[in-house]
VOGU-3710 file (C-alpha; in Angstrom, 3 decimals, decimal comma):
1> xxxxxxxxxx> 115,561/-11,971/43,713  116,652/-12,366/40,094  118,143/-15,778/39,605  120,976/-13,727/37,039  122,019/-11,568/39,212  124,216/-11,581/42,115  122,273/-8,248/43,534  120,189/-8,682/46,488  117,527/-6,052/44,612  118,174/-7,593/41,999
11> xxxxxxxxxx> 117,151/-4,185/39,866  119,740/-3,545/37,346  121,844/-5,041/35,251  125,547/-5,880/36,363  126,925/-3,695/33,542  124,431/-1,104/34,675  125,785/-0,581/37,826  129,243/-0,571/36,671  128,900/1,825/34,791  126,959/3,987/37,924
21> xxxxxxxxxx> 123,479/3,950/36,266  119,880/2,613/37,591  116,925/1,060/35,963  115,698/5,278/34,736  118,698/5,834/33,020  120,139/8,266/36,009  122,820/7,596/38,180  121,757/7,213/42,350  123,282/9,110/44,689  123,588/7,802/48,317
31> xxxxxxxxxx> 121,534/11,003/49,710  118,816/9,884/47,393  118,960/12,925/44,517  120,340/12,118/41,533  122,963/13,177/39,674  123,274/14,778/36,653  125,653/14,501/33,360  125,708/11,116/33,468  126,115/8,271/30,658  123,027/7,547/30,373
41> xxxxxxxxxx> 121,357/11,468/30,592  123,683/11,905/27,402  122,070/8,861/25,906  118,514/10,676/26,667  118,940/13,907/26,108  121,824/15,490/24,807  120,733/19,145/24,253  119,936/19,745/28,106  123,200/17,860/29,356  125,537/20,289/31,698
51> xxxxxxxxxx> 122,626/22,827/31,064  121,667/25,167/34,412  123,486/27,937/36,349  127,363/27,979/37,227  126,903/30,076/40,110  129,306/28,480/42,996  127,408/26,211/45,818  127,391/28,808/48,129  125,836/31,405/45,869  123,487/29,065/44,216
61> xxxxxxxxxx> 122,135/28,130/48,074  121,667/31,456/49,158  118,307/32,986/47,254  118,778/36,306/47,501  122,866/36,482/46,654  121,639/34,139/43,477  119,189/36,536/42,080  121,738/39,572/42,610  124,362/36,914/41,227  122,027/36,504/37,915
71> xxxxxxxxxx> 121,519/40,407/38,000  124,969/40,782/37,874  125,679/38,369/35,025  122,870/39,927/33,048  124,104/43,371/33,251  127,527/42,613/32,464  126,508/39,959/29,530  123,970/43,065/28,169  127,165/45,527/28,394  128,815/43,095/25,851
81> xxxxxxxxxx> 126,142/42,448/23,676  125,682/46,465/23,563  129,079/46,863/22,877  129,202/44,042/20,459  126,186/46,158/18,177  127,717/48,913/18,568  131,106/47,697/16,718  129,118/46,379/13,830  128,939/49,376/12,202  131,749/50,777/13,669
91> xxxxxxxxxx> 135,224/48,975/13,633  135,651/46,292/15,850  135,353/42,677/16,286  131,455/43,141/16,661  130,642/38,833/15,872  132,741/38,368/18,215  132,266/40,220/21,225  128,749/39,949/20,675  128,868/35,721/21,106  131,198/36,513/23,937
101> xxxxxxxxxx> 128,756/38,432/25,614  126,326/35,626/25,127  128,556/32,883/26,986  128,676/35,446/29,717  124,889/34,971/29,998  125,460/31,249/28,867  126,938/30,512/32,060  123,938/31,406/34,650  120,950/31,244/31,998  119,973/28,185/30,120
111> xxxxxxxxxx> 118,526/29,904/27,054  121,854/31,533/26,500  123,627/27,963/26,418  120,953/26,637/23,925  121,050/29,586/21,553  124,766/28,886/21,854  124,576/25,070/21,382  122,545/26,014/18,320  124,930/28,445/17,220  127,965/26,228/17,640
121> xxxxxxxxxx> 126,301/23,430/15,519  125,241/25,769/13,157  129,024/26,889/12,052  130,010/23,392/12,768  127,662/22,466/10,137  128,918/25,254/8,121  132,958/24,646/8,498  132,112/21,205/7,655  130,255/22,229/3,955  132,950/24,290/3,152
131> xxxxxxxxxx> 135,175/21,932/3,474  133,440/19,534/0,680  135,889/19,190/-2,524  132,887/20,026/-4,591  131,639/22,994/-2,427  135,313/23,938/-2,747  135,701/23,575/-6,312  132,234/26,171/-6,756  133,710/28,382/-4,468  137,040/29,200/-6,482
141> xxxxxxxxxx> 135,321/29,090/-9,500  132,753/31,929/-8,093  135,733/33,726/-7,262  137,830/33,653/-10,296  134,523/34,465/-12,214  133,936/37,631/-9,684  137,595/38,665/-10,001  137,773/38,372/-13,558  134,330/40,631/-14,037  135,375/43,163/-11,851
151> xxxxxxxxxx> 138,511/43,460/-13,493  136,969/43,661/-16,574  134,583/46,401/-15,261  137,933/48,170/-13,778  139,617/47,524/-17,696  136,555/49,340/-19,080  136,283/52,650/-16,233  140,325/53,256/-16,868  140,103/53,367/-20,805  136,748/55,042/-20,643
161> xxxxxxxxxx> 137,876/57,849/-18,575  141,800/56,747/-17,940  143,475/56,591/-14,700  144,222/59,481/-12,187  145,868/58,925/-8,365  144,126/60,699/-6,139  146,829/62,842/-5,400  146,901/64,170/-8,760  143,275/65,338/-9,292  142,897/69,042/-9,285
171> xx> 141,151/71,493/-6,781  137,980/72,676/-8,558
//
């Protein structure tokens, strides 16, 4: 017994198990598994936190009715993706429905949740760049410096060969 500790097994700390966790890190549950998502699994291992299938209980339990469940999610998640391709080229929110289709798949495979993880931190990163005064500052000036070229290039086509609407240029 641990003279510092009021804890017949005397195992973890007091603030330990007020906060739910054991001596691995991992918080006990009474029917001996243990549970996942907790304090100290965030503290481990952030990436794979919350990571696995979201399949119900009674889908996730049943073998066969999981596999057609994953099946299921695939197809439709692969019908999105498809669709999301196909609107890159073609009008349409393609980006978009093409990352939807992906946390389709995020929610029964775990590769889908890291590439989306990744993805998230990724624009994260990004948004947070873009929002640097001096990354800002370059920015405008690459713009007004684009804008003023081009309509230099645009000053130089309309005296070269002068400007005509489209509704006025002759059938040839």
């Amino acid at each position: 017994m641990n003279t510092g500790s009021d804890d017949p097994g005397g195992g973890a700390m007091a603030s330990d198990r007020a906060k739910g966790r054991t001596g691995t890190g991992r918080a006990g549950r009474t029917d001996g598994t243990e549970e996942a998502g907790t304090a100290g699994d965030a503290e481990e291992a952030p990436e794979r936190q919350g990571l696995g299938s979201r399949a119900p209980e009674f889908v996730r339990s049943r073998p066969v009715l999981h596999l057609s469940w994953q099946v299921g999610v695939f197809v439709v998640g692969l019908a999105v993706v498809g669709a999301g391709v196909v609107m890159l080229p073609l009008p349409g929110p393609g980006w978009v429905v093409i990352f939807g289709g992906m946390a389709i798949w995020a929610t029964e495979f775990v590769w889908a949740q890291l590439v989306l993880r990744w993805t998230k931190r990724k624009v994260t990163e990004a948004a947070q760049r873009a929002l640097d005064p001096k990354v800002r500052r370059r920015n405008l000036a690459l713009t007004v410096i684009g804008l003023v070229i081009v309509g230099v290039l645009l000053g130089f086509y309309v005296s070269r060969f002068g400007f005509t609407v489209p509704w006025d240029i002759p059938d040839q």
